[in-house]
C-alpha positions as CSV (number, residue, x, y, z in Angstrom):
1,X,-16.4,-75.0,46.1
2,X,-19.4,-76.7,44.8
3,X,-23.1,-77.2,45.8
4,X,-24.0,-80.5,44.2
5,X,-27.9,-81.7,44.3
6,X,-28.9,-84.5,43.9
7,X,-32.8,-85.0,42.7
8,X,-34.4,-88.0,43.3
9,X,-36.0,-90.1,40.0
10,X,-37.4,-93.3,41.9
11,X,-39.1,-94.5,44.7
12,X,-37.2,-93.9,48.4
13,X,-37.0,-97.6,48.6
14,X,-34.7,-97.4,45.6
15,X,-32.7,-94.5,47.2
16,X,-32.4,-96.3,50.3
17,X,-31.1,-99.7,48.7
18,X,-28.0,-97.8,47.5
19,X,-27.3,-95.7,50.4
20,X,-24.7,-97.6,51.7
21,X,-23.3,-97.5,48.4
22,X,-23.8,-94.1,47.5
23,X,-21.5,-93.6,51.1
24,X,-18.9,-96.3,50.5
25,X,-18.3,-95.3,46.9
26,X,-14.6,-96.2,46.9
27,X,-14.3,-93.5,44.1
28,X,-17.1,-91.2,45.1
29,X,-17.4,-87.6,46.6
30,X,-17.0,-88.9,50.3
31,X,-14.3,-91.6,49.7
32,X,-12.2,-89.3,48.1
33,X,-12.3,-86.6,50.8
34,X,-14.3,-84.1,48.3
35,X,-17.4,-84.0,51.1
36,X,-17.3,-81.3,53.4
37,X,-21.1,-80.7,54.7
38,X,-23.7,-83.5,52.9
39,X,-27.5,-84.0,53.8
40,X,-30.7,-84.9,53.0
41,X,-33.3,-82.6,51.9
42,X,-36.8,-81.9,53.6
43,X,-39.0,-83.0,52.1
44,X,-36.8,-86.2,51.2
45,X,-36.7,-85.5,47.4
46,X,-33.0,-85.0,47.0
47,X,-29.8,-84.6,49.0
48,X,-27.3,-81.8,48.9
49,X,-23.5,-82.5,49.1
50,X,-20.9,-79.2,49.7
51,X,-17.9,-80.5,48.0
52,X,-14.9,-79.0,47.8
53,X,-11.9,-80.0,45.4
54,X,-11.1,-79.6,41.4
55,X,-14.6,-79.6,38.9
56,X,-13.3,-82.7,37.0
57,X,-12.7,-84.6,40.4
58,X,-16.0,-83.8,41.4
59,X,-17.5,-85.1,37.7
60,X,-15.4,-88.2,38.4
61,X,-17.0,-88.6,41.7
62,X,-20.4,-88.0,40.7
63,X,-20.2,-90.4,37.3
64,X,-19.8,-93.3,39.9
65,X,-22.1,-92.4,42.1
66,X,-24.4,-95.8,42.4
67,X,-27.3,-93.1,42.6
68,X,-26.0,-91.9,39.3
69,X,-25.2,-95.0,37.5
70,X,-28.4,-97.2,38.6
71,X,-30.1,-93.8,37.6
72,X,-32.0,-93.5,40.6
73,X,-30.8,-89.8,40.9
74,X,-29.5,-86.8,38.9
75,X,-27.0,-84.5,40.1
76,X,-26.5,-80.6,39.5
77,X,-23.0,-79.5,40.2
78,X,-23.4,-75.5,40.9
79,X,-20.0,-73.6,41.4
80,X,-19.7,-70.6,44.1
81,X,-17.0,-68.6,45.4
82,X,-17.3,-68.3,49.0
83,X,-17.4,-65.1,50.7
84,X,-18.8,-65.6,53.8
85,X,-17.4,-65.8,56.4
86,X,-14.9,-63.7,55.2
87,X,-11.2,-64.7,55.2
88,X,-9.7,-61.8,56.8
89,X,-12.8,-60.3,59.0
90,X,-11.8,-56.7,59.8
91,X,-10.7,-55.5,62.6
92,X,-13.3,-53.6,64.1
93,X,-16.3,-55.1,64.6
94,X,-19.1,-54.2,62.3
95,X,-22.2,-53.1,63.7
96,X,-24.9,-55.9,63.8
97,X,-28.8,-55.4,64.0
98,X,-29.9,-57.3,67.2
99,X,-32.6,-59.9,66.3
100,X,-35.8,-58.1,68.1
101,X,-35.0,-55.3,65.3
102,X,-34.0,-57.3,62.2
103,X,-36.5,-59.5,59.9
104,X,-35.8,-62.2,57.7
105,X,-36.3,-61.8,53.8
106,X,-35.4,-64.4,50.8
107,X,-32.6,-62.0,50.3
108,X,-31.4,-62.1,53.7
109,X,-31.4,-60.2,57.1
110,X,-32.7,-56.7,56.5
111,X,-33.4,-54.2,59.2
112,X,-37.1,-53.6,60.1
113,X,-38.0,-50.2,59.7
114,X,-38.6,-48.2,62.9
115,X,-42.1,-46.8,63.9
């Protein structure tokens, strides 16, 4: 799978005159059934498309991207290897931390510790 991100070079009105386009790209990421979650992001200085297909159909997608060729945009293709949610979830249910007790950290959901 792929995170691609797009980063905005011009002015919104730009971006938003090629929107359509960017969408109806007959060859594009969302045409050729690549898409699976896309988005703007907040603030409204890129978007973010979860694609999911070969890298060099991807590539193909993003080289005739109107945002790419009228060079309104760049695009970042990133590469992961999805583990969550996991394929086979086991089958005992693992213990969770209920939310009163659990904080929120860059690196994820860690559990506060107890007074």
């Amino acid at each position: 799978m792929f995170v691609i991100v797009f980063r905005y070079r011009a002015p919104l009105e730009s971006i938003d005159a090629l929107r359509d386009a960017h969408y109806a790209n007959p060859h594009g990421v969302f045409a050729t059934g690549l898409a699976r979650l896309a988005g703007p992001l907040e603030p409204r200085t890129g978007g973010l498309v979860i694609a999911e297909g070969d890298r060099s159909a991807v590539e193909s997608a993003l080289a005739s991207d109107p945002f790419i060729t009228a060079g309104v945009a760049t695009a970042e293709i990133l590469q992961f290897n999805p583990t969550w949610p996991p394929k086979d979830p086991p089958s005992t249910p693992a213990t969770s931390v209920a939310p009163a007790a659990a904080a929120i950290s860059p690196y994820g959901l860690h559990p506060r510790p107890s007074n």
